[in-house]
C-alpha positions as CSV (number, residue, x, y, z in Angstrom):
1,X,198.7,126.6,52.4
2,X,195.7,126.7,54.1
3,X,194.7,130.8,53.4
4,X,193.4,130.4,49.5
5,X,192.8,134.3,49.1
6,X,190.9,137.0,50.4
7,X,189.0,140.3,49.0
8,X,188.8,144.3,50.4
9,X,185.5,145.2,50.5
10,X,183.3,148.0,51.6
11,X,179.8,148.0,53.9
12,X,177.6,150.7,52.7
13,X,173.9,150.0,53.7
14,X,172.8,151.9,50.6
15,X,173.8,149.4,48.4
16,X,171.5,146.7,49.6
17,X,168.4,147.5,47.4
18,X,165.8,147.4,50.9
19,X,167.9,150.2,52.0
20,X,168.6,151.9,48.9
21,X,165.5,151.8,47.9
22,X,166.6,152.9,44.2
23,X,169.5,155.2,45.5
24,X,171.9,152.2,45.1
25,X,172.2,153.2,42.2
26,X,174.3,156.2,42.1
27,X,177.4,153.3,43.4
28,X,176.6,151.1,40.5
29,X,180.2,150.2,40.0
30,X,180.5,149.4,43.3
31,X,177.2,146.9,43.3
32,X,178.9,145.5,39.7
33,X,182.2,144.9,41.4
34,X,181.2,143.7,44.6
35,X,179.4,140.9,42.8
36,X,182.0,139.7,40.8
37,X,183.6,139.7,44.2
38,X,181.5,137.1,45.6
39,X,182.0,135.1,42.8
40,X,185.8,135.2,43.4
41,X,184.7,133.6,47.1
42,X,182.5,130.9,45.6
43,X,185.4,130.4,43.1
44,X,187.8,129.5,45.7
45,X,185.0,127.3,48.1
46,X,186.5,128.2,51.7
47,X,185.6,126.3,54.7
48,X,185.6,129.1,56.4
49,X,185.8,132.9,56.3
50,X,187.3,135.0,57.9
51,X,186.0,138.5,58.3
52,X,186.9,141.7,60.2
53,X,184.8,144.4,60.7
54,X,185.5,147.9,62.4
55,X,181.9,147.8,63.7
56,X,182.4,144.8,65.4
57,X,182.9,145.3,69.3
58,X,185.7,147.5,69.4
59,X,188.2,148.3,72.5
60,X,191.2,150.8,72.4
61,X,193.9,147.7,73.3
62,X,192.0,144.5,72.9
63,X,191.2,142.3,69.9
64,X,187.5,141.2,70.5
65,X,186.8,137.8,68.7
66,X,183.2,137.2,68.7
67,X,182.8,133.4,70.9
68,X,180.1,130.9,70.4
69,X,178.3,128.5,67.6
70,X,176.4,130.8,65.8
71,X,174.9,134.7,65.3
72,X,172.5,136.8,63.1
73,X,171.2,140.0,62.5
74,X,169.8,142.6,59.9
75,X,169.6,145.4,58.4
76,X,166.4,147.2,60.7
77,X,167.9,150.3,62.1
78,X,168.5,151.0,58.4
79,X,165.0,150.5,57.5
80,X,165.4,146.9,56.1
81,X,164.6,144.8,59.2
82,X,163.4,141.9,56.3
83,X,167.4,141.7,55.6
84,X,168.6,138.7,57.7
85,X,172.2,136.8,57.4
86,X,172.4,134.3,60.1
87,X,175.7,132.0,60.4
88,X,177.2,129.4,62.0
89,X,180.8,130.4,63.4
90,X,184.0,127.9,63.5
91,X,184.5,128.4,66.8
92,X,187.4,125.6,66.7
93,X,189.2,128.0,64.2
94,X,188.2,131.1,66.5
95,X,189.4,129.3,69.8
96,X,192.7,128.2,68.2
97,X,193.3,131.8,67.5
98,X,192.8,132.8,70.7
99,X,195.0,130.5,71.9
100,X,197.4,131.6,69.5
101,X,197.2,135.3,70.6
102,X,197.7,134.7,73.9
103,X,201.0,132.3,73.4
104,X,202.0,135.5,71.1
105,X,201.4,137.9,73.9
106,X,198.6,139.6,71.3
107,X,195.8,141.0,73.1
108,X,193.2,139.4,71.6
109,X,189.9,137.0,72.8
110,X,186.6,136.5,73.5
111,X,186.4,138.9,76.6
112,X,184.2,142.1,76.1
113,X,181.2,141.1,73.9
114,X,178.2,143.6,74.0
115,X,176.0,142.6,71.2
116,X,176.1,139.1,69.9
117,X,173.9,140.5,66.6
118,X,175.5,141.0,63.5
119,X,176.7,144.6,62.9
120,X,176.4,146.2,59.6
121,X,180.1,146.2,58.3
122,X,179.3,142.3,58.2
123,X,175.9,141.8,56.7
124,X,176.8,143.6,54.3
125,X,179.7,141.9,52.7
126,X,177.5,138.5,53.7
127,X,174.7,139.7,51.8
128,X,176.3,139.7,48.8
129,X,178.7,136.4,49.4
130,X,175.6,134.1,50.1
131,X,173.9,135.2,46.8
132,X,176.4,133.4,45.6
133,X,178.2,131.0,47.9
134,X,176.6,129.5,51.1
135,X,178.9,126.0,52.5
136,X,181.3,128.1,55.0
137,X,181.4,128.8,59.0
138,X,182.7,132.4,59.9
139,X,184.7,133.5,62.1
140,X,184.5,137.4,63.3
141,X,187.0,139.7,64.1
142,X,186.9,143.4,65.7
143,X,189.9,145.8,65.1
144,X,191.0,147.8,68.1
145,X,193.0,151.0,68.9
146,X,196.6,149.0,69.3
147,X,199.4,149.2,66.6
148,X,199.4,149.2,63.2
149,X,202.1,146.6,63.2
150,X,199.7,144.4,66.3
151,X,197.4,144.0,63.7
152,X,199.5,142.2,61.4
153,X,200.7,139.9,64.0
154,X,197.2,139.2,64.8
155,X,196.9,138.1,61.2
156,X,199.4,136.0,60.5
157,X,198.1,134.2,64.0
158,X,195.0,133.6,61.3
159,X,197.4,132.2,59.0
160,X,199.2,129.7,61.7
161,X,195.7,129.1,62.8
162,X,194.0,128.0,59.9
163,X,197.5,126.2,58.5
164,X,197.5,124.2,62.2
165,X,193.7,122.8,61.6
166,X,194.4,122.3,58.1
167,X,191.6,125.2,57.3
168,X,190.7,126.2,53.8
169,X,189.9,130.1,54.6
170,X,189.0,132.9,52.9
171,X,190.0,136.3,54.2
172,X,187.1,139.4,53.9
173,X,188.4,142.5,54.9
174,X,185.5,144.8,55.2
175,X,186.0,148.4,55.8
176,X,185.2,151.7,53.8
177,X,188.1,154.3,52.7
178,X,188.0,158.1,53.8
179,X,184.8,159.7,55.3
180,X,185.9,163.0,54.2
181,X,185.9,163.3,50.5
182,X,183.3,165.9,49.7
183,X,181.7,169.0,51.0
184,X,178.8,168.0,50.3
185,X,178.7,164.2,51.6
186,X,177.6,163.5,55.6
187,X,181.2,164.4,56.9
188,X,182.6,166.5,54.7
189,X,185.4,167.2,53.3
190,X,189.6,167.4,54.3
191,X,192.6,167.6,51.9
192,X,193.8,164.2,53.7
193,X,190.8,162.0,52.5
194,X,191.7,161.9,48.5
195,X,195.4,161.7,49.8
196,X,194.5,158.3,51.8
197,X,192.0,157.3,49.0
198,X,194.5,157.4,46.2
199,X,197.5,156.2,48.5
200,X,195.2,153.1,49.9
201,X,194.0,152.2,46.3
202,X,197.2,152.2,45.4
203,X,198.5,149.5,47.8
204,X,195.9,147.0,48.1
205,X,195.7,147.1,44.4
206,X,199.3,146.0,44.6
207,X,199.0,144.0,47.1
208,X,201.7,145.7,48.6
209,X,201.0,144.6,52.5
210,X,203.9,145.7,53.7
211,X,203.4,149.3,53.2
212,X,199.9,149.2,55.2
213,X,202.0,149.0,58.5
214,X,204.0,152.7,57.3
215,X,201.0,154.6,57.1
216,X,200.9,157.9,59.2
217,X,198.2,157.5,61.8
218,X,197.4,161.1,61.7
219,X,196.7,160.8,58.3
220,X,194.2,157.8,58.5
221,X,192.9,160.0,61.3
222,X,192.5,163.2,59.7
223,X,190.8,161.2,56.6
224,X,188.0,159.2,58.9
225,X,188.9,156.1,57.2
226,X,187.0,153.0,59.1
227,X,189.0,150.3,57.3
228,X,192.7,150.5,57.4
229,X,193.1,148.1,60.4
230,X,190.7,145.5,58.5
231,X,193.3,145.5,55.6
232,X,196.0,145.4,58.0
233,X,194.9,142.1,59.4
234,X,194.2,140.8,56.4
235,X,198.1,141.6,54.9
236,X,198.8,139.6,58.1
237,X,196.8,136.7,56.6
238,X,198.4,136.6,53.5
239,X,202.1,137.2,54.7
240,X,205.0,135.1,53.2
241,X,202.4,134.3,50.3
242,X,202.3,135.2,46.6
243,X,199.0,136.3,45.4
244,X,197.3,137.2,42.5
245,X,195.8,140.7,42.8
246,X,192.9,142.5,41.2
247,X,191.6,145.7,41.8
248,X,188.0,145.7,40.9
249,X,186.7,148.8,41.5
250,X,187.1,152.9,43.8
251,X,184.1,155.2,43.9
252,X,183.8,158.1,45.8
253,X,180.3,159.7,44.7
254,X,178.7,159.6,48.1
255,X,181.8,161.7,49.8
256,X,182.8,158.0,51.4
257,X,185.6,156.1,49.6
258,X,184.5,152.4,48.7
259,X,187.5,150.0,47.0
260,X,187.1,146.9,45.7
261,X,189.9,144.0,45.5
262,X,190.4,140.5,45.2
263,X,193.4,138.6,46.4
264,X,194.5,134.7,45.1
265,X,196.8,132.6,46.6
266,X,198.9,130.9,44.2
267,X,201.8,130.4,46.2
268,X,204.7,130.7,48.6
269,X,206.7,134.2,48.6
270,X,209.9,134.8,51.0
271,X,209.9,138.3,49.7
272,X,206.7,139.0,50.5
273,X,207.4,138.2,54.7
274,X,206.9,142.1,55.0
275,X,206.8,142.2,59.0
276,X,210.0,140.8,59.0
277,X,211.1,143.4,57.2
278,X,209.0,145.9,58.7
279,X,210.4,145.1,62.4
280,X,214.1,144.9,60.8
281,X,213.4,148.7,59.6
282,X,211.8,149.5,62.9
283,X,214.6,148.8,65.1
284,X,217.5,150.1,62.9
285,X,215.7,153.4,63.2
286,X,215.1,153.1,67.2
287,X,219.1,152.1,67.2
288,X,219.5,155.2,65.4
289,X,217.3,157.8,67.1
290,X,218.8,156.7,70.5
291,X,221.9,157.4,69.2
292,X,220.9,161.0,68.6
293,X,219.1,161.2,71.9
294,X,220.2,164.6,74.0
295,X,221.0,164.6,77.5
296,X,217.3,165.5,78.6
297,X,215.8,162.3,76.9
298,X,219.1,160.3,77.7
299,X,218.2,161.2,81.6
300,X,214.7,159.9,81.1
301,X,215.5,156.9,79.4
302,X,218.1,155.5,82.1
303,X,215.8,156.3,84.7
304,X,213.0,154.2,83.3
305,X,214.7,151.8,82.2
306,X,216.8,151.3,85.4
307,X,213.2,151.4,87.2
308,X,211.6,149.4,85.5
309,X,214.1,146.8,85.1
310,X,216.2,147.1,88.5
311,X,212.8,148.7,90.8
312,X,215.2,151.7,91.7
313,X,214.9,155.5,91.5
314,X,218.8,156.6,90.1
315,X,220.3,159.3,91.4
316,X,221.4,162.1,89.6
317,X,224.0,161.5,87.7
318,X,226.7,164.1,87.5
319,X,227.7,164.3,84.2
320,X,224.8,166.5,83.0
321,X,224.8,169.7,81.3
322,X,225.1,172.5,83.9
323,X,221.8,174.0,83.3
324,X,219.9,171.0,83.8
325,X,221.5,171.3,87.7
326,X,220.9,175.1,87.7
327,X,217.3,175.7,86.1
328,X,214.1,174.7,88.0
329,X,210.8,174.3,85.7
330,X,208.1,172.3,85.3
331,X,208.2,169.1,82.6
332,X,206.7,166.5,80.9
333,X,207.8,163.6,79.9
334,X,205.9,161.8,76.7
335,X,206.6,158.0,75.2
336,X,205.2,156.4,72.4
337,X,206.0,153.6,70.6
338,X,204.9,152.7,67.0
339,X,203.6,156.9,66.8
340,X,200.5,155.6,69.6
341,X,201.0,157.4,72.6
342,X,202.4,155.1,75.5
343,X,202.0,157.3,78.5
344,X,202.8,161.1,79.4
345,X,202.9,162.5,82.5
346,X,204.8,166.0,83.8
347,X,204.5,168.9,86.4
348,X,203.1,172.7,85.3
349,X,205.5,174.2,87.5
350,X,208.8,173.1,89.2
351,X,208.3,170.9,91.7
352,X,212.0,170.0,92.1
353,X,214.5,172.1,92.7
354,X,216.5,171.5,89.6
355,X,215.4,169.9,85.6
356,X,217.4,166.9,86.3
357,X,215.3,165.9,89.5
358,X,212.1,167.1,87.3
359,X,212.9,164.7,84.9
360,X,213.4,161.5,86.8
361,X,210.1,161.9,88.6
362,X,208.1,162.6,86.1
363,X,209.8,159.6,83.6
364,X,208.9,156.9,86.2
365,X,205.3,158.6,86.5
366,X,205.0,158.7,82.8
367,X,206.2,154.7,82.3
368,X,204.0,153.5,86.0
369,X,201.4,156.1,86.4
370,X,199.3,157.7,83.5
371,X,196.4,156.2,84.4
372,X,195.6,155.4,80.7
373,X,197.5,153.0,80.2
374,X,199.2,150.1,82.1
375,X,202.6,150.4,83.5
376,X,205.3,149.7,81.0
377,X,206.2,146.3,80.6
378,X,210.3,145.3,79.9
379,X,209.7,144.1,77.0
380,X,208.5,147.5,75.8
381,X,211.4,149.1,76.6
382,X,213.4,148.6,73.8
383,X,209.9,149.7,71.8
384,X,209.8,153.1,73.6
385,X,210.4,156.8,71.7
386,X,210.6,159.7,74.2
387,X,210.3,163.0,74.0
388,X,211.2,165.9,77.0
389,X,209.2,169.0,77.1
390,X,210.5,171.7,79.5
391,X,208.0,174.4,80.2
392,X,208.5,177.8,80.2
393,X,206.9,180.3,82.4
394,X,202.9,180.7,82.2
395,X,201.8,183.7,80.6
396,X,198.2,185.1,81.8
397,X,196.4,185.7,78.1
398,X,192.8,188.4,77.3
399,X,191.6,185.7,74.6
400,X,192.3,183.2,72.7
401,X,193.4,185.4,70.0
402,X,196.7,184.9,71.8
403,X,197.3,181.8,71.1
404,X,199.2,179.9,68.4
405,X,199.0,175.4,68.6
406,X,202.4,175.3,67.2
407,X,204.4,177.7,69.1
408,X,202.3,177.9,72.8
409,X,200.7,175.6,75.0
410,X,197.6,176.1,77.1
411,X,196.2,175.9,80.1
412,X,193.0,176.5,81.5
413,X,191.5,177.3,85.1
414,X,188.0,176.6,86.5
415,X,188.3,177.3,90.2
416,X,191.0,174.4,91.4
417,X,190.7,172.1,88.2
418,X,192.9,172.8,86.1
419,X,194.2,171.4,82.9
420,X,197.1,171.5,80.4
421,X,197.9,170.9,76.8
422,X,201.5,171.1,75.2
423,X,201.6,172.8,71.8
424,X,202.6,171.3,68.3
425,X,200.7,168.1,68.7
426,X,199.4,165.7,66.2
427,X,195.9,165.9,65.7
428,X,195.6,168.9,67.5
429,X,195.3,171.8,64.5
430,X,194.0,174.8,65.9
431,X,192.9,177.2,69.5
432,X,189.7,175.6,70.3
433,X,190.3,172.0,69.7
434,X,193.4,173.0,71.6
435,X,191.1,174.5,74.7
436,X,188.4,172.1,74.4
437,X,191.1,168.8,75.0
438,X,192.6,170.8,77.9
439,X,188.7,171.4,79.5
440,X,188.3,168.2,78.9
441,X,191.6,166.9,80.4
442,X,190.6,168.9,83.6
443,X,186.8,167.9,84.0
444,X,185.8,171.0,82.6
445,X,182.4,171.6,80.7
446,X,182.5,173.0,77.0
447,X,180.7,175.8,78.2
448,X,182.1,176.7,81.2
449,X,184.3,179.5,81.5
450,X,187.8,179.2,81.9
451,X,191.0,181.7,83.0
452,X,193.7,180.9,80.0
453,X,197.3,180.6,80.2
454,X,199.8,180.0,77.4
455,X,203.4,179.0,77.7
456,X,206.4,178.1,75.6
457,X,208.4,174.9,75.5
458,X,212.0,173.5,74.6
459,X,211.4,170.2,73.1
460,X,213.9,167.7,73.2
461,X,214.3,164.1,71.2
């Protein structure tokens, strides 16, 4: 049992009294808990810790794992350059993880760094630690854009890690709560950011793990947390292990959420082997949503996975609805898997002269050729949610008065670019976010001027 524990902390530069400068103290329970938190970590004397840290080098689908023998940094582009941390990294632990992640098929390594300096969401939790403890190597972690449930993998590749070289580690999971929990703070406010607060608090001071992998993206994203991935990677750590949990401390004066907790190892826990469980959940609800699959998303299933598996286009079949023989319109096909988009690609206007056809081109596009994302792998398919959007006709519109996110989608015209967005999508809550993503999506300027179009859509699951 080579993890002995961990703790959730936050990185606000204010509390660091160079910084502050006195206005520290309005997060005075914060400074008070976060130093009985160090001496948690000096408690437990790790080898090494490891920390992760959303302002690390971050990439949408990659892992970054910061390489070499040793780094430093400070606190200077928040007025404090006289606050230094330097640190000597395990870079046998680091390298074994790697290696690990790549027998694992997790994207994860040393590829990508930008900055070898220390970043802020690391000092910080350092700053306080080596008041108090000093003997350890550290290993640093980014956080990226893939799944929730990625994350946790690439944790418990910490704990096989660290249990392989017969590591004593210590886990720091640095990250702040919601950005968005007063009017008056720098981001101000949404309804989501005391939901995620309270619901966040509420797990890690259980040390319920498991339930960090159920969270609804949308909501961590409407909240501006920074931190949920950090924890995430840390549940990995401690998976299949009992711990003793305390929850120190949750302030939100500042309009940012900062939790406090500290996590001890005391044991071996079956029951707490929460991917497992997770991924057992996770395909008993595929299995069933296939199952209820209509003939639309049943098409563009077959075709991609007959194309990717077999490299062949199928024919129609002919045991389709007659409509989908007899109407011609435009269509997009959309897969995600784990609620993170996997690819979407689809025509404005029929280019085929019936749905069915449609559909089967614009499948194998969505799976090979959205050029976000790389083609779609066979072991993904069984991973793969899709959803069939079949456009209705375009509607020429005055203003933007005339149009609703839920009900129409838009598109907009600057001489020949041109660019689409399909209505009722997460994230996307009202007109001009809704116009601004489609400019976007086209190569449009926010500025420029733009002919608008809204249409209607049958959505099938």
């Amino acid at each position: 049992m080579s993890i002995v524990g961990g703790i959730m902390v936050p990185h606000p530069p204010l509390i660091i009294p160079d910084v502050g400068r006195g206005g520290e103290s309005v997060i005075s329970k914060t400074t008070a808990a976060y130093k009985e938190a160090a001496d948690f970590v000096a408690s437990l004397k790790p080898e090494t810790i490891v920390l992760s840290s959303p302002h690390s080098v971050m990439y949408s689908d990659y892992l970054h794992i910061s390489p070499g023998y040793e780094a430093s940094g400070d606190m200077g582009r928040f007025g404090a350059p006289n606050v230094k941390i330097s640190v000597s990294y395990d870079a046998e632990l680091s390298s074994k993880i790697c290696e690990l992640s790549e027998d694992e098929d997790i994207p994860a390594g040393y590829m990508g760094q930008r900055d070898k300096s220390l970043d802020h969401g690391t000092i910080v939790p350092l700053y306080f630690i080596m008041q108090k403890y000093t003997d350890f190597k550290l290993v640093r972690l980014g956080i990226s854009g893939i799944s929730f449930a990625d994350h946790y993998k690439f944790g418990k590749l910490v704990q096989k890690a660290s249990d392989e070289l017969g590591r004593r580690v210590l886990y720091v999971a640095s990250g702040d709560l919601s950005h968005k929990l007063k009017d008056d703070g720098p981001y101000g406010f949404d309804a989501s950011g005391p939901v995620y607060d309270e619901k966040i608090m509420d797990c890690m001071g259980r040390g319920a793990f498991g339930e960090l992998l159920s969270f609804d993206p949308y909501l961590c994203d409407k909240a501006a947390e920074c931190g949920h991935r950090s924890f995430v990677i840390m549940g990995g750590a401690l998976d299949g292990l009992k711990v003793k949990t305390h929850k120190l401390s949750h302030e939100d004066v500042t309009g940012v959420g900062y939790g406090i907790c500290t996590y001890k190892v005391i044991g071996d826990d079956d029951d707490a082997r929460y991917l497992d469980k997770y991924l057992e959940a996770e395909k008993k609800t595929l299995l069933e949503k296939k199952a209820m699959e209509d003939p639309y998303v049943k098409l563009a299933r077959k075709t991609i996975e007959t194309y990717i598996k077999d490299g062949y286009v199928i024919d129609v079949p002919d045991d389709l609805p007659p409509k989908m023989y007899e109407q011609s319109a435009g269509t997009f096909v959309s897969l995600h898997i784990r609620g993170g988009l996997r690819g979407c690609i689809g025509t404005i206007s029929a280019t085929c002269d019936c749905v069915a056809k449609e559909i089967i081109q614009n499948a194998i596009s969505a799976a090979t050729k959205d050029p976000r994302f790389e083609p779609v792998t066979q072991d993904e398919l069984d991973k793969l949610e899709y959803s069939v959007d079949v456009l209705g006709e375009a509607q020429d519109i005055d203003s933007k008065a005339m149009l609703d996110v839920k009900r129409y989608g838009v598109i907009v015209t600057n001489g020949y670019r041109r660019g689409l967005l399909l209505p009722d999508l997460d994230g996307v809550d009202n007109v001009d976010d809704q116009i601004a993503i489609a400019k976007r999506k086209a190569g449009i300027g926010e500025y420029e001027k733009v002919d608008l179009q809204r249409f209607e859509v049958i959505r099938h699951h």
